[in-house]
N, C-alpha and C positions, 0 to 999 in steps of 0.2 A: 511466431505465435506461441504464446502467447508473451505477449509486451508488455510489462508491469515497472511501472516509477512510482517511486516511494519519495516526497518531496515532506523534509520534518524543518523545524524551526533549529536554528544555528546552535540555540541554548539547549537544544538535546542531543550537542556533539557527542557529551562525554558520557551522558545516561542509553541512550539508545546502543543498541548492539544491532547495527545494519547489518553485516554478512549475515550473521546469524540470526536474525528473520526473513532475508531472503533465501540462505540455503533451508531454513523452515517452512515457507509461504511454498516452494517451489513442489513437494509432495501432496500440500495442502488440493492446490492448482492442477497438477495431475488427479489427481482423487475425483475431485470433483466436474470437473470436465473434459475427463479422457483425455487430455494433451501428452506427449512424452515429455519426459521432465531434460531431456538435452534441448525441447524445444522453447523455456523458459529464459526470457530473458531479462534483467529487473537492472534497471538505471536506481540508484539512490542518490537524493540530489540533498545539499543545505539550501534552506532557506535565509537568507539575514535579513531581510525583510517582511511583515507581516504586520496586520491588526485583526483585530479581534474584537468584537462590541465593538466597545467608544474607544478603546484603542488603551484604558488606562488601569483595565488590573495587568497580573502580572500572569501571562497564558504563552503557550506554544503548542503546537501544532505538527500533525503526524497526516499524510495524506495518501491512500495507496491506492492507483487506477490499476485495474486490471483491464485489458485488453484482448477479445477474444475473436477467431474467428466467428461468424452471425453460426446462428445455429441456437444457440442453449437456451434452454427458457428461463422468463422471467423469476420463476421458484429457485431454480439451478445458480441464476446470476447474484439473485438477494442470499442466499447460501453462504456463496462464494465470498459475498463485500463481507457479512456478518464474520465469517471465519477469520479472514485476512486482518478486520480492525480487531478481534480478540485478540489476534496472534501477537497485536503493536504490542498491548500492554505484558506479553511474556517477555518482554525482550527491551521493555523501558526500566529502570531504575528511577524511583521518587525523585524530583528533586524538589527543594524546600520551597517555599512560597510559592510554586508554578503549579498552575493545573494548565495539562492536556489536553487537547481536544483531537481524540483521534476518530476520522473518516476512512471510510473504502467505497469506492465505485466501483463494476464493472459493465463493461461494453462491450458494444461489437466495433471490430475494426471497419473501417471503410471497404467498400466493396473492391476498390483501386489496390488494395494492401499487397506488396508481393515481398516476397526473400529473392537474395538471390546467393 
């Protein structure tokens, strides 16, 4: 805990700087929900598939769940998503005809959730 995937569109291989918004996000995340930051753990996946609208401007896509034990309130969680999608755009570089659409959730883990 906290379990954070970052899921962006394939065409933001070469604009996006993934390590470097997850070793960013991962302070962010401590701050604001007391977690330790060894306990941060963030999957960055490609996406090569997606649509968007009707499917036919030219868009891509930035997705960050955050994952938390239950506990934080809902003030705390909308915080957290606000920070996290700001954070996407420090760490994208423009690319020419595309617009971004970047999102962030956060949740609570399932009650079931264990490390081991």
């Amino acid at each position: 805990m906290p379990q954070i995937t970052v899921d962006y569109s394939a065409d933001l291989r070469d604009a996006f700087d993934r390590r470097g918004y997850a070793t960013a996000l991962h302070p962010v995340v401590v701050a604001a929900v007391a977690a330790r930051p060894e306990a941060c753990k963030t999957r960055i996946r490609p996406v090569e598939e997606y649509a968007v609208g009707d499917g036919t401007g030219r868009d891509a896509v930035v997705h960050v769940e955050i994952a938390l034990a239950a506990g934080r309130t809902g003030e705390a969680k909308d915080r957290l998503a606000r920070a996290a999608a700001a954070l996407v755009r420090e760490h994208l570089a423009p690319v020419d005809g595309l617009t971004v659409h970047v999102s962030a959730e956060v949740r609570d883990l399932a009650p079931a959730y264990r490390t081991a």
